[in-house]
C-alpha positions in Angstrom: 0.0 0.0 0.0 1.4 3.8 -1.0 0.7 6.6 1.0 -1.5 8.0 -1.7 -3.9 4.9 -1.3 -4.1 5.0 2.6 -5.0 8.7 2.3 -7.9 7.5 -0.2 -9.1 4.7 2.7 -8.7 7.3 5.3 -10.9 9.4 3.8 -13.3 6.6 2.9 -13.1 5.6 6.9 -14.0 9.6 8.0 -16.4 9.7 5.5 -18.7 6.4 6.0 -17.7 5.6 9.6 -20.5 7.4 11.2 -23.5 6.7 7.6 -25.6 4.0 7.4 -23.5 3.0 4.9 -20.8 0.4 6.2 -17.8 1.6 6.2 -16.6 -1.4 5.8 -17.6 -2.6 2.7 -16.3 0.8 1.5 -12.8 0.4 2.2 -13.0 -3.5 1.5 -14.2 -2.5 -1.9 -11.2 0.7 -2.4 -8.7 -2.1 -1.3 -10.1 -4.7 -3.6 -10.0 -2.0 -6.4 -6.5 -0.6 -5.3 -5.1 -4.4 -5.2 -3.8 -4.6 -2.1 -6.8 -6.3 -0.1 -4.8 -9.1 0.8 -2.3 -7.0 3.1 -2.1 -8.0 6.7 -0.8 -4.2 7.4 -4.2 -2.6 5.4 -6.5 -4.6 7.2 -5.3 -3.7 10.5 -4.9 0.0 9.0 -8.2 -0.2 8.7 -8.8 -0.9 11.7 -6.6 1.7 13.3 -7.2 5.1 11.9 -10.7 4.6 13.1 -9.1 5.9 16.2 -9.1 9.1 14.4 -13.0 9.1 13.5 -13.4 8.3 17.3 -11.6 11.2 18.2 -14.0 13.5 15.8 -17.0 12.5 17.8 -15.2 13.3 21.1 -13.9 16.7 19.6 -17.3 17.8 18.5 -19.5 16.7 21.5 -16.7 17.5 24.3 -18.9 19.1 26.7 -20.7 15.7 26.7 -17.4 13.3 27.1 -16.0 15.7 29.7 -19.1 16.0 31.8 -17.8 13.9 34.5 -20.5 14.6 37.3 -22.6 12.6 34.5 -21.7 9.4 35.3 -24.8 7.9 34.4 -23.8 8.8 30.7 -20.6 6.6 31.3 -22.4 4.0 32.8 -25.0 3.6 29.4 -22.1 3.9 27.4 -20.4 1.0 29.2 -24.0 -1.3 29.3 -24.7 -0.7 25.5 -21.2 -2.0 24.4 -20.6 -5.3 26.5 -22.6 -7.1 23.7 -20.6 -6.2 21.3 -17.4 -7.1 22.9 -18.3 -10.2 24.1 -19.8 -11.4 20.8 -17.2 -9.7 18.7 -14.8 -12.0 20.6 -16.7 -15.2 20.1 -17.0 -14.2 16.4 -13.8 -13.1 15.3 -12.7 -15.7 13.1 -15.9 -15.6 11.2 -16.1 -12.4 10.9 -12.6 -12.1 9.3 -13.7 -15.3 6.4 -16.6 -13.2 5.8 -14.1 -9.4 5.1 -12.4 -11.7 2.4 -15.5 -12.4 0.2 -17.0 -9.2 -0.9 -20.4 -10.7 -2.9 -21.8 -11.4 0.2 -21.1 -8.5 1.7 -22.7 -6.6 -1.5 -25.9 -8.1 -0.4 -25.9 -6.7 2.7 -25.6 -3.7 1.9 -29.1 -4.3 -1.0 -30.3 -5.5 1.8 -29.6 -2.9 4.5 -31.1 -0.4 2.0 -34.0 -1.9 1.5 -34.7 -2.0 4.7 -33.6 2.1 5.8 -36.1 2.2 2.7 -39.2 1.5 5.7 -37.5 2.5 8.5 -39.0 6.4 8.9 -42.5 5.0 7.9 -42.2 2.0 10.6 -40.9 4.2 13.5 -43.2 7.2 13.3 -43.9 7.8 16.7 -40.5 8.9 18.3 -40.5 11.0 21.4 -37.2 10.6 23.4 -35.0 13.4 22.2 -32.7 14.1 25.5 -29.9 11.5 26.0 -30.9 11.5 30.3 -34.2 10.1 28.8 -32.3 6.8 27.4 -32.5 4.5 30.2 -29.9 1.6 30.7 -32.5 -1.4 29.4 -32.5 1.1 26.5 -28.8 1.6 25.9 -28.3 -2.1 26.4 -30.8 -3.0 23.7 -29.5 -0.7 21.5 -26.3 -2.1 22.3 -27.7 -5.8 21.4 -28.9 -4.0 17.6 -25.4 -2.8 17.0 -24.4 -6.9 17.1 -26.1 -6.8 14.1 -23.2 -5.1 12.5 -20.3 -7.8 12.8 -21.8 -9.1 9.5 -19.8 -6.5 7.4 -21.5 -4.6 4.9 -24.7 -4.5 7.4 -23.0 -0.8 8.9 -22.3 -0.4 12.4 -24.2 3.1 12.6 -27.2 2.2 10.4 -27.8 -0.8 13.0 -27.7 1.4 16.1 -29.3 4.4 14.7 -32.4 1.6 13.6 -32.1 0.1 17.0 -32.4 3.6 18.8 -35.7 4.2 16.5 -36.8 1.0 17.7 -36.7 1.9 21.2 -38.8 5.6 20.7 -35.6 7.1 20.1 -35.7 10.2 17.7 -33.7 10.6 14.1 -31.8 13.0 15.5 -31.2 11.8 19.4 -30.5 8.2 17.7 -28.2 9.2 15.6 -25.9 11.0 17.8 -26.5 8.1 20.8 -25.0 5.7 18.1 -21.9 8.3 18.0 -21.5 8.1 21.5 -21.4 4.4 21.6 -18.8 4.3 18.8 -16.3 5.6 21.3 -16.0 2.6 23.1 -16.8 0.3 20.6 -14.3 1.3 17.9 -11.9 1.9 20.7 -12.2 -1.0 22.0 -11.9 -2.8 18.5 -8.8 -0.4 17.5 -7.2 -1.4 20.6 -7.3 -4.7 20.3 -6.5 -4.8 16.7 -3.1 -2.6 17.5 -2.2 -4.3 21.0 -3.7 -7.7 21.5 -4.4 -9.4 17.5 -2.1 -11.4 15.8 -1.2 -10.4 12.5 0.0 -13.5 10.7 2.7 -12.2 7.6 4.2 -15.7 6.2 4.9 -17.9 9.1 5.2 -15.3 11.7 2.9 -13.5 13.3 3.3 -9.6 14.5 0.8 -7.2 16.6 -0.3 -4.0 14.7 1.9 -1.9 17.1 5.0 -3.8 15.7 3.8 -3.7 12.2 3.2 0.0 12.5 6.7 1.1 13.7 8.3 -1.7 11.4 9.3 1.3 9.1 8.7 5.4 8.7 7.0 4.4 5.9 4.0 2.5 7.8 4.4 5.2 11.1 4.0 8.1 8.5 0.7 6.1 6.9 -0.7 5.3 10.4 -0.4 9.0 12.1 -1.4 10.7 8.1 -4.6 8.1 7.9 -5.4 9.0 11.6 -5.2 12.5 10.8 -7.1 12.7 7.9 -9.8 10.3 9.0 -10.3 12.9 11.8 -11.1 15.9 9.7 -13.2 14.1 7.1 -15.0 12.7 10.0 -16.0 16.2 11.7 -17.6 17.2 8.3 -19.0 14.0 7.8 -21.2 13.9 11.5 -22.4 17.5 11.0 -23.2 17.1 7.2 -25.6 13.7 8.5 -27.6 15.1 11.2 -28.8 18.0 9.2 -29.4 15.7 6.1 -31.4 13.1 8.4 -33.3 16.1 10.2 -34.3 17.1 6.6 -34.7 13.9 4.8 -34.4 11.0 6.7 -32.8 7.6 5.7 -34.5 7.1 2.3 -31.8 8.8 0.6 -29.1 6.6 2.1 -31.5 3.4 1.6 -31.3 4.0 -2.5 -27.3 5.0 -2.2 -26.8 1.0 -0.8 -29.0 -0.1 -3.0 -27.4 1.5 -6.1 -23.5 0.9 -5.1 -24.2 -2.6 -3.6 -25.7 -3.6 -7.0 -22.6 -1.9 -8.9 -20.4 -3.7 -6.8 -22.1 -7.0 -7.7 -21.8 -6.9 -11.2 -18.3 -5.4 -10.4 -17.7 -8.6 -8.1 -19.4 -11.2 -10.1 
């Protein structure tokens, strides 16, 4: 991978991390295109400058994060993402066969349009719009919907956002609620991909850390992709809660639709 291509998947990461879109399948799909899907250092990149997306959502809703006399905000948080840790564990190896075959993961993103198609006729009567108002059975079922996302192409955010809806959450209040879960969910997945996974590169095996400061080459692409997954992701977040304020998901559901049946007849 060049520096020029892990700006272009940094930008796709800050871009898609926070749609209904799956970032996922985007960068799965650049990498595919690009030719270098196979890399055992671009998948963990990929994992690692979400770090920088994560640090967009903490930047723009500070007074939030730093709010420690609200610890019943930490403790939500903390509820909603023990499913997703505990079945991300069980799961990993399935979910890393599945990242290696993008058809199926072009249906699942037809799919998850079809379905963001329905979703502002089905949940019409949505009246919580403070986050206090979220209780913790709430946040923990909302947690269980995000689950739904370790099938990649399905979108972390789309999932959560839905599963917010689901429990009389607003557009608007589930939408940022499934920011603030990604902080400990992508952290906790960036983390572990960096510190604690085993990278396997011929017969031997490396953590991201060691792959990262291998060379300048892959420090300079991990600290650039970080940085520039930041930014995009800033605009990104304000750009989609005025455009789901004004139009809710429909446009997003056609956008799967149309680019998972490209990719498709790209694929097959």
């Amino acid at each position: 991978m060049t520096i020029i291509e892990s700006i272009v998947l940094a930008i796709i990461e800050g871009l898609t991390e926070f749609l209904p879109i799956s970032s996922t399948a985007h960068m799965i799909f650049a990498s595919s295109i690009m030719g270098n899907e196979g890399d055992e250092f671009v998948k963990m990149f990929q994992v690692s400058i979400q770090f920088g997306a994560i640090l967009a959502v903490v930047w723009l809703f500070w007074k939030k994060f730093m709010d420690f006399k609200s610890l019943n905000f930490y403790i939500k948080l903390a509820i909603a993402v023990i499913p997703a840790l505990v079945l991300g564990k069980l799961f990993d190896d399935k979910i890393e066969e599945v990242l290696e075959k993008p058809v199926p993961i072009a249906i699942a993103l037809i799919v998850g349009g079809v379905i963001l198609l329905f979703v502002d006729g089905v949940f019409k009567q949505q009246k919580i719009n403070d986050e206090e108002a979220i209780s913790t059975k709430k946040a923990l079922i909302i947690g269980f919907w995000q689950c739904l996302a370790m099938m990649p192409g399905t979108s972390r955010a789309a999932a959560s956002i839905i599963g917010g809806m689901q429990q009389g959450l607003t557009r608007k209040m589930a939408a940022e609620f499934s920011f603030f879960l990604a902080v400990p969910t992508m952290l906790a997945v960036t983390m572990y991909s960096i510190f604690l996974k085993d990278w396997e590169i011929g017969n031997t095996e490396y953590k991201g850390f060691e792959m990262i400061v291998s060379n300048q080459e892959h420090l300079i692409m991990f600290i650039s992709g970080n940085c520039v997954a930041f930014f995009v992701a800033v605009f990104a977040i304000k750009f989609f809660i005025g455009l789901i304020q004004k139009f809710g998901f429909r446009i997003w559901g056609w956008y799967r639709i149309v680019v998972g049946c490209g990719l498709l007849m790209y694929f097959m």
